[in-house]
C-alpha positions in Angstrom: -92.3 28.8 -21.6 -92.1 25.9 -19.5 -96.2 25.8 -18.4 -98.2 23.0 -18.0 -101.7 23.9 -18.9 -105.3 21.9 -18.9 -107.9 22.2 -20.9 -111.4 21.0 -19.3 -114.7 21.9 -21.2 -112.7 24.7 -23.5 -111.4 26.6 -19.9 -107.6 26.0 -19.6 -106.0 25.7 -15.9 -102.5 26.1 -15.2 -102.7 25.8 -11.2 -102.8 22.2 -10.6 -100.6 20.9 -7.8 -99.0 17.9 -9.3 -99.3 16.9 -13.2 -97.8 13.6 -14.7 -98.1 12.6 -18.8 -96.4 9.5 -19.9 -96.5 8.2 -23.6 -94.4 5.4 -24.3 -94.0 3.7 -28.0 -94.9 0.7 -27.3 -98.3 1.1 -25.6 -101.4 1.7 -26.9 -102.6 4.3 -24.6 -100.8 7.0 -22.7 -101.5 8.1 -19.2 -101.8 11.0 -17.0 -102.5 11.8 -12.9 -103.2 15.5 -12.0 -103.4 16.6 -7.9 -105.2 20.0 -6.8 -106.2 21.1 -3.7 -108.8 23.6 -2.1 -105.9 26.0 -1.2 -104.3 25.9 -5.1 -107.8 25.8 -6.9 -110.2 28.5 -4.4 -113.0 25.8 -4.8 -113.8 24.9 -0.8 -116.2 22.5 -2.2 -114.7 19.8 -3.9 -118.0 18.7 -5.7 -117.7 21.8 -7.0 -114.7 21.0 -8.6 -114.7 21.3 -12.7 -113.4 18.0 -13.5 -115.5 14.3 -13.5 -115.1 11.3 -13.7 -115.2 10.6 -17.8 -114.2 14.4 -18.2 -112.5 15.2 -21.4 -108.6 17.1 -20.5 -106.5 17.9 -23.0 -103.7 19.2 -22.0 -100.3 21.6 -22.9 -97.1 21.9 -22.9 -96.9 25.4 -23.5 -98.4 26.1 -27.2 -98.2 21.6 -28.2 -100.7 19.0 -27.1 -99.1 16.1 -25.3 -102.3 14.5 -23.9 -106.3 13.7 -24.9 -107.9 11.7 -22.8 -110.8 11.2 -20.5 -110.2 10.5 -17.0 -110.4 7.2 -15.1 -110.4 7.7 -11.5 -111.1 10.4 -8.8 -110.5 9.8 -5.3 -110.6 13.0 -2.4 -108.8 13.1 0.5 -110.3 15.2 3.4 -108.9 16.5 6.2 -109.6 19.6 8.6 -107.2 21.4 6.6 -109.5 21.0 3.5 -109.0 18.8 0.4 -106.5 16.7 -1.7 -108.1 15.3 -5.5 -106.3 12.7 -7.3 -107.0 12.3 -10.8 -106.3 9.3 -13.0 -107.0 9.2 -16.8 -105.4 7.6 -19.9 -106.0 8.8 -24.0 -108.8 8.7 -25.6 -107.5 5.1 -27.4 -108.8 3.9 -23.7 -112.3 3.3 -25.7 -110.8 1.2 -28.7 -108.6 -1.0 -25.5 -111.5 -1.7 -23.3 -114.3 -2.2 -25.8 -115.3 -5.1 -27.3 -116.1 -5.4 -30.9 -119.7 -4.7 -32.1 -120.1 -8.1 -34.1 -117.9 -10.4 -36.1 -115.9 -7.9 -38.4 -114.5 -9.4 -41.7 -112.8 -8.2 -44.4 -113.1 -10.0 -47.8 -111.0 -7.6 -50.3 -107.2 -6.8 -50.2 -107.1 -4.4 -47.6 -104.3 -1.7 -46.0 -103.6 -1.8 -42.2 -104.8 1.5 -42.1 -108.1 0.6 -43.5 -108.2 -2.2 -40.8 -108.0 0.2 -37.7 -110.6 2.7 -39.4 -113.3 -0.3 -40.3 -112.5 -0.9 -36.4 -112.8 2.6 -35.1 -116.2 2.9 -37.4 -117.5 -0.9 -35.6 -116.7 0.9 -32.1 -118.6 4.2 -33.3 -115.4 6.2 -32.3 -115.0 9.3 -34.7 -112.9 11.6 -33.1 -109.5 9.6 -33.8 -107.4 9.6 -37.0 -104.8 7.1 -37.8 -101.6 8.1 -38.8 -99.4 5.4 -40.7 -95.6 6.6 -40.3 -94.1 3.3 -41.8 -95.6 3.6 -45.3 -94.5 0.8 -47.1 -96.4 -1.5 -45.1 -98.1 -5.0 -47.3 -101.8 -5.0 -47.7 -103.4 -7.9 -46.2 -104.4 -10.2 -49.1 -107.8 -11.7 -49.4 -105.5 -15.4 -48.1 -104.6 -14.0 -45.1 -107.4 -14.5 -41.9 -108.1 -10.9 -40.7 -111.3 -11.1 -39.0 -112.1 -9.9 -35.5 -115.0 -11.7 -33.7 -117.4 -9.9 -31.0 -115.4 -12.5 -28.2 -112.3 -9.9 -29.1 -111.7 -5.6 -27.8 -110.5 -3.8 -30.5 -107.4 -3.6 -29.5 -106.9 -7.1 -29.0 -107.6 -7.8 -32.8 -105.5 -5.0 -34.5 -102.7 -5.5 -32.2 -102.2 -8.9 -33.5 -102.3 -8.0 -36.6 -99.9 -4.9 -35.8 -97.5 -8.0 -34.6 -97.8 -9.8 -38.1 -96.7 -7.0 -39.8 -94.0 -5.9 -36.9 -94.9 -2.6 -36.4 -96.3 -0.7 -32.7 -99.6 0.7 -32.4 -99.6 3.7 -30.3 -100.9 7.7 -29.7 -100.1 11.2 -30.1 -100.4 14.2 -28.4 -103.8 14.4 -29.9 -104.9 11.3 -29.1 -104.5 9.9 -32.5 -103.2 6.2 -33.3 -100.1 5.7 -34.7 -98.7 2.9 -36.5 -94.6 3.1 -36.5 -91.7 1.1 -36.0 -88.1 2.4 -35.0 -87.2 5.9 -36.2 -83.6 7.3 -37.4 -84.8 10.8 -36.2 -82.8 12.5 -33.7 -84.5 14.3 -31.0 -83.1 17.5 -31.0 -81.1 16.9 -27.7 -78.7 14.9 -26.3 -78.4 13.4 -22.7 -74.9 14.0 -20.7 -73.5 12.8 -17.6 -70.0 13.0 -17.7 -67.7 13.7 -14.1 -66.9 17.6 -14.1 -68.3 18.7 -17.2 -70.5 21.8 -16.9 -72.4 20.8 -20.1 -74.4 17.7 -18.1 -78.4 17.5 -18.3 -78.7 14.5 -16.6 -80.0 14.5 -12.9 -79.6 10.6 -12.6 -79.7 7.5 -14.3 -80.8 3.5 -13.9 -79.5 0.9 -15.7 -81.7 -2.2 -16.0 -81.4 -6.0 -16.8 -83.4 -8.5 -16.8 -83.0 -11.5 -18.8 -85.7 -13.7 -17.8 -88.3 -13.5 -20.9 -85.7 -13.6 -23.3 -84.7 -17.0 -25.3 -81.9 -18.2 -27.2 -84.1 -19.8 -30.2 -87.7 -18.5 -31.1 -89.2 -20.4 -33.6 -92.8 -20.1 -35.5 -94.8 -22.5 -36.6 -98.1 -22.8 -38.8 -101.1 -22.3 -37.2 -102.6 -25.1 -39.9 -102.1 -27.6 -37.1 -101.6 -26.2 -33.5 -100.6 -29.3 -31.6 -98.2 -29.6 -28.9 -97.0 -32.3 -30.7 -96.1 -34.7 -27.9 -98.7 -37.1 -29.0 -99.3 -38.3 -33.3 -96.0 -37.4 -34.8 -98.9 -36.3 -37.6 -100.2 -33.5 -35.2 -96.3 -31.5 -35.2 -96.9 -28.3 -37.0 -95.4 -27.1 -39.5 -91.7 -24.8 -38.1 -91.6 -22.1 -40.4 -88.9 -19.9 -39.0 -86.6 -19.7 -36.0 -84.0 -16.6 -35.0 -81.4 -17.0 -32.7 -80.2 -14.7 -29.7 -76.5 -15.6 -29.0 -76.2 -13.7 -26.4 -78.8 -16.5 -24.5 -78.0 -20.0 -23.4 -78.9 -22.6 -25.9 -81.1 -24.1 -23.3 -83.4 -21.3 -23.7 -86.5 -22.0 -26.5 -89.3 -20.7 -26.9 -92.4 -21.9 -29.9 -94.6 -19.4 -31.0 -97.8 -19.8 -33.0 -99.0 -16.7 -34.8 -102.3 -15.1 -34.4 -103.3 -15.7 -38.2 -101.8 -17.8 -41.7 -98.7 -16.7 -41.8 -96.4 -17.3 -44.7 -92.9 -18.3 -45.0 -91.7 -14.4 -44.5 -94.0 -13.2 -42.3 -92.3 -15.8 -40.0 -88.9 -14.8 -40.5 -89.9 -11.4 -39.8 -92.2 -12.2 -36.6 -89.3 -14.5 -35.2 -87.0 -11.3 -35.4 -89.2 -9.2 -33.9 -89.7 -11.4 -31.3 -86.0 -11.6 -30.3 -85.6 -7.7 -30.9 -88.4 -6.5 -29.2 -88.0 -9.0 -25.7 -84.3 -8.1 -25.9 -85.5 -4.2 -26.0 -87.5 -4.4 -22.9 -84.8 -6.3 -21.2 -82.3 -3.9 -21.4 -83.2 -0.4 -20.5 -82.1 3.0 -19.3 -83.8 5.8 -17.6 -82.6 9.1 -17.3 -84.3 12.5 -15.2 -83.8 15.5 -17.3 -84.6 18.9 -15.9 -86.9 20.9 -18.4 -89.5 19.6 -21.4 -87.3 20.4 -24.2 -84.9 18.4 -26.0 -84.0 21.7 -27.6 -85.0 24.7 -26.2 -83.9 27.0 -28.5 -86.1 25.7 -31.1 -88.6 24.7 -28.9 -88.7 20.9 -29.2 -90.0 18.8 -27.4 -88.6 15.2 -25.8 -90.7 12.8 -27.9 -90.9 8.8 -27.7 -89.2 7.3 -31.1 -86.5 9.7 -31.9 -83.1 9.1 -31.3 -80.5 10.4 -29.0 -77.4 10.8 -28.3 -76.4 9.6 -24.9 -73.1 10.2 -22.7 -73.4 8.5 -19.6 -69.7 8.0 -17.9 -70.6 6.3 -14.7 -72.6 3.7 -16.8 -69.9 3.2 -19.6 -73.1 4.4 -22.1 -71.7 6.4 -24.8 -73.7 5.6 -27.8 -77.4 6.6 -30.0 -80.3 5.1 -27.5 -84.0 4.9 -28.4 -86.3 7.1 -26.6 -88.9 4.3 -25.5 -91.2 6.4 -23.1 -91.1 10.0 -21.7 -93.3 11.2 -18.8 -93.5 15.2 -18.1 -93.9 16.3 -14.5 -94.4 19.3 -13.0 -94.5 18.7 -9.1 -93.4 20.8 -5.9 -92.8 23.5 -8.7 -90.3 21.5 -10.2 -90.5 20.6 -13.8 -88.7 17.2 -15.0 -88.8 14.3 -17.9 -88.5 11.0 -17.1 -87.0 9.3 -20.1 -87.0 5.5 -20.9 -84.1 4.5 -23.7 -83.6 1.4 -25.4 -81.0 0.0 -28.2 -81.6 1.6 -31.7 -82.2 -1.2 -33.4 -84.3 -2.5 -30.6 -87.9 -2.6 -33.1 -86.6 -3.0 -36.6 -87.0 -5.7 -38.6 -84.1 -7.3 -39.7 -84.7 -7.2 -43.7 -84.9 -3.5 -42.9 -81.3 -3.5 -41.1 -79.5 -5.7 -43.5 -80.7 -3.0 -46.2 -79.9 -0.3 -44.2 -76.7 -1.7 -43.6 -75.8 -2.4 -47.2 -77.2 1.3 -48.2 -74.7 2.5 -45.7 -71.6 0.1 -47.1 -72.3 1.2 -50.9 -72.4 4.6 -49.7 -68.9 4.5 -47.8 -67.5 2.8 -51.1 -68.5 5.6 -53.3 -66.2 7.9 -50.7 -63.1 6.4 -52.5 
């Protein structure tokens, strides 16, 4: 238990130097960095070495996948001592980010967001990734809406904004498959403790950070019928659709936003929320260094991004359920860590969604008495 293995070309290697794996919820691709040297791997030739630049490496935690990707960079350090490789790589998704769009790519029928990304991977002839829709109850485009991607656009850059019309994050698995989620109420299986003389602490450290300065106190959306600045014919103001409001921001604070496509009155609403919940996530984090992969290691499971956990951390005054933004595995000096990244709960769900959760939970409380 506890190995990190790689998989190059159907071998698997387990004697790599350094490894790093990083996935984090809300990006697109996930990333890796191995080191090996001629002492670690017997090779005294390094260009004899079995990985290459666009090598496939899949690689392990023990018996579960937590990386497919190709790799990105090699650079060789030599010395009289011998050799030091650095490897760079992110996910397979790298293909679907970097490339652009094999002509204009229109869609004329009523059409799921699903169906979008695979019409996209089919344009991009990429046929080794699935897309896996864990919201569910996500609205079809309708045949009103503009979704069409023009060859100008990468892949990514068109369903990404239509991931932001419909609020939800577009990112991988441990396979390398896209995912289209927002928040999750699953715990991870673990918990994260730092509390003054308690024996039961997992936590090596943690970082507190705050940073305020993309965040506003009014975002509003307007049409995109007319996208004027609207300091010249009062005729050439659009259309303000929608506005939410972070009190927790100086009213001097505004920000307009036009959206990618038509949006209606709802699809507004909803992108102004997400707006203020998802800058307001990435302004307030917490990292936390965990010793060991598993959230749970008598069950074997693994820390995951998008799960819930809860977290007791004394000398921050943190003592609530955080969002597990990112984690990054790391096996280095013969030390094995995860780096964790946590946000608020709440931090990527819609509002709608809350205020039903929220009255779900009220009705359910009154049926206790």
């Amino acid at each position: 238990m506890n190995k990190i293995y790689i998989e190059v070309d159907g071998v698997l290697y387990e004697n790599l130097l350094d490894i790093r794996v990083r996935m984090d919820m809300t990006e697109f691709c996930g990333t890796f960095s191995l080191s090996a040297t001629n002492e670690n791997t017997n090779i005294t030739d390094f260009s004899e070495f079995p990985i290459k630049p666009n090598s496939n490496i899949k690689i392990y935690i023990d018996e579960f996948p937590v990386m497919n990707g190709y790799v990105d960079t090699i650079s060789v350090d030599i010395n009289n001592d011998g050799y030091i490789l650095s490897i760079n790589g992110r996910d397979i998704t790298q293909d679907i980010l970097d490339s652009s769009l094999v002509g204009n790519v229109e869609f004329k029928n009523r059409i799921s967001f699903k169906k979008v990304i695979e019409r996209v991977l089919v344009n991009l002839g990429v046929t080794d990734i699935k897309v896996i829709d864990n919201v569910g109850d996500l609205n079809d485009f309708k045949t009103s809406e503009i979704i069409s991607g023009s060859v100008d656009e990468t892949g990514f850059d068109f369903i990404n904004k239509l991931a932001k019309k419909r609020q939800v994050l577009l990112s991988t698995n441990g396979e390398g498959n896209i995912t289209i989620s927002r928040s999750s109420t699953e715990g991870s299986g673990g918990e994260l403790r730092m509390i003054v003389g308690d024996s039961e602490n997992n936590v090596l450290s943690a970082i507190n950070n705050i940073d305020s300065v993309n965040r506003f106190n009014k975002y509003s959306i307007f049409s995109q019928d007319n996208p004027s600045s609207g300091f010249g014919d009062f005729d050439d103001v659009p259309s303000k659709l929608a506005t939410s409001t972070d009190a927790e921001i100086r009213v001097s604070r505004q920000i307009n936003i036009i959206p990618e496509n038509s949006s209606n009155v709802r699809d507004c609403k909803n992108r102004a929320t997400w707006e203020r919940n998802f800058r307001k996530a990435k302004a307030n984090t917490t990292a936390c260094t965990v010793k060991d992969f598993y959230a749970d290691t008598v069950n074997k499971i693994l820390w995951k991004n998008n799960k819930l956990v809860n977290t007791r951390i004394e000398p921050l005054g943190i003592y609530t359920d955080l969002l597990i933004k990112s984690v990054q595995f790391s096996q280095a000096n013969n030390e094995l860590i995860t780096n964790l990244e946590l946000v608020d709960k709440d931090a990527y769900t819609i509002e709608s969604k809350l205020e039903k959760l929220n009255i779900l939970q009220s009705k359910q409380k009154d049926n206790l008495f």
